[in-house]
C-alpha positions in Angstrom: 0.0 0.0 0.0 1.3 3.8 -0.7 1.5 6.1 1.5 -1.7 7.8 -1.0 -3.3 5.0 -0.8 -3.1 5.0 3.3 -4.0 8.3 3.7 -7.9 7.2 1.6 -8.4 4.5 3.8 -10.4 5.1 6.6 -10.6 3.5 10.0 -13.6 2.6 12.0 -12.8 3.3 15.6 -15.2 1.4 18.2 -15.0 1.5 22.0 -17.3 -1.5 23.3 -19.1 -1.3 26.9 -17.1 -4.0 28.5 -13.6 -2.9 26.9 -12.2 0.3 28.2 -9.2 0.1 25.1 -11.0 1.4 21.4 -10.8 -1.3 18.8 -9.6 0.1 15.3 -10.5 -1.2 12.0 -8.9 0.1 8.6 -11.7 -0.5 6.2 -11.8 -0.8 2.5 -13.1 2.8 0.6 -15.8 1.2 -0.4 -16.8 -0.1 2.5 -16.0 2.7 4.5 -18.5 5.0 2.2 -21.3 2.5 2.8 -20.8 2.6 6.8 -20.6 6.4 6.9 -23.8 7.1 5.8 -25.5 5.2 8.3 -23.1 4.6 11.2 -25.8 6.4 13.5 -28.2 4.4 12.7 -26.4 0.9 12.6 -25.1 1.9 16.0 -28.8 3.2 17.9 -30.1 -0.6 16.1 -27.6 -3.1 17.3 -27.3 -4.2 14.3 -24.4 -7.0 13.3 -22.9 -5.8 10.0 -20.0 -7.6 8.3 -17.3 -4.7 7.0 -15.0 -5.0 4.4 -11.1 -4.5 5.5 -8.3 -2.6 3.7 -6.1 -6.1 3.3 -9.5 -8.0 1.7 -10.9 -9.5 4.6 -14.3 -8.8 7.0 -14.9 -8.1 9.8 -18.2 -8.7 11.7 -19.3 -6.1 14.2 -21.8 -7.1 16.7 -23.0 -2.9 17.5 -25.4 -3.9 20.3 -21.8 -4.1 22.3 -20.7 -1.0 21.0 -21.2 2.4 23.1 -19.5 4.6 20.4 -18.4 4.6 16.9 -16.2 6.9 14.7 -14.1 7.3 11.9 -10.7 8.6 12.1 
């Protein structure tokens, strides 16, 4: 990956209720740009959404555990 390339990525950042360290994500643009849009949303539901990483892989987020999301 170039350092362009690392500067489009964006990462997820999640703090869970019963971890006190954030857990950080580097998803794939795409992926990213679908999250955005709704993160709100996905977050107030609970829902478990599958996420597409930077290196190919996913990543399944269960939100109901999650007490706040961002991207950084």
């Amino acid at each position: 990956m170039t350092s362009s390339e690392a500067r489009k990525t964006r990462t997820l950042v999640l703090h869970l209720a019963a971890n006190p360290n954030p857990i950080s994500i580097r998803l794939a643009p795409d992926a990213a740009a679908d999250l955005e849009s709704r993160l709100v949303q996905v977050v107030r539901n609970g829902h478990t959404h599958a996420v597409a990483t930077v290196d190919g892989h996913e990543f399944v987020v269960n939100f109901a555990h999650v007490v706040a999301a961002h991207f950084a």
